[in-house]
Each structure stands twice: as C-alpha cells, then as structure tokens.
Residue, then its C-alpha position, 0 to 999 in steps of 0.5 A: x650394798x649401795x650400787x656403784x654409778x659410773x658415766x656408763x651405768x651402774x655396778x650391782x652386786x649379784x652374788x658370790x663368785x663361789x655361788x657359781x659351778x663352772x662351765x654352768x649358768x645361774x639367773x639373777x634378778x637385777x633392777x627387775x631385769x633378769x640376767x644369766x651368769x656364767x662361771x667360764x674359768x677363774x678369771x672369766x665370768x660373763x653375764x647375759x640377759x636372760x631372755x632368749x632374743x628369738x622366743x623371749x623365754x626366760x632360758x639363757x642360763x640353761x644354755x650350753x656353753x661352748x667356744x668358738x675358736x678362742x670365743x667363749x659361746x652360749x647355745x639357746x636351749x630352745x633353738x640351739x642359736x650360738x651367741x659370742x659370750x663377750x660381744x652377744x653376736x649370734x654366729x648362727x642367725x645375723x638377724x639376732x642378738x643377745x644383750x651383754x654386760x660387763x662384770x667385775x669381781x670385788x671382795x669375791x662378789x660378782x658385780x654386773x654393770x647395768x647401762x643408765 
C-alpha cells in the first residue's frame, strides 16, 4: 500500500483494526520509528510513540489503560506516569510528554499519520 502524503504529514497503514484486542496495546514499526497502538473501543483507536518519555525504553504498548474523567489514559509500565491518550500531556510530571499521533480507519486498516 503507497502512503498517503498530506500538507501535515504522511498516512501508513499499520495493520488491521481486527489485529487489535480492546482495552490492550500492540507495537508497529513505522518508517523506523516505533508506535503503540490502542484499541479503546470501537470508534477510538489511538496511537503513541513507543518510547517512554522518562527512560526511552521501548514499553508504552504494555501500559495500562485507564481514563481520566472522560479522557482516555496510558500509565508507563515502568514508572506508573499517566499520559492523556489524544493530547500526550502527562497528568503526573508536567515536565513529560508523550508524542501522539492521529489515526483513521480505511477498508478496516488503521492508518497513523506520521508529521513531514
């Protein structure tokens, strides 16, 4: 499948919304980065890097999955810091962040767009 470029960046399908179980993250390699992708519900699906902003360690898709409020969340699984799922903003060290990015379902495939 050819990428689709946008003014913002580009679109890469990773793989199938069914490849993914609900409430539990999975790792896709995307133009040699590494991405965790989460199966909220049916209509939600977010994707993070996979990298965990305090250690590097290649760990977010075994986070936790949690809400805040009507946020959806991800705790590190090394240090338990809980990041807003659509903005990265971490609710338990201001000083952290974890890079989002936006996906999109087509023909059943989740899509990540990856910025130019």
């Amino acid at each position: 499948m050819t990428p689709t470029m946008t003014a913002t960046g580009t679109w890469f399908r990773t793989c199938r919304v069914d490849d993914l179980e609900p409430s539990w993250g999975e790792a896709a390699l995307v133009r040699s980065r590494q991405i965790a992708l989460f199966l909220v519900s049916d209509d939600e699906i977010y994707a993070t890097d996979h990298m965990d902003p305090r250690t590097s360690s290649p760990v977010m898709a075994r986070g936790i999955l949690g809400s805040k409020g009507e946020r959806p969340t991800i705790a590190s699984p090394l240090h338990k810091e809980v990041y807003d799922l659509g903005t990265g903003e971490c609710f338990t060290d201001p000083a952290l962040s974890l890079r989002t990015f936006r996906t999109r379902v087509v023909g059943g495939f989740i899509e990540v767009e990856v910025p130019a």
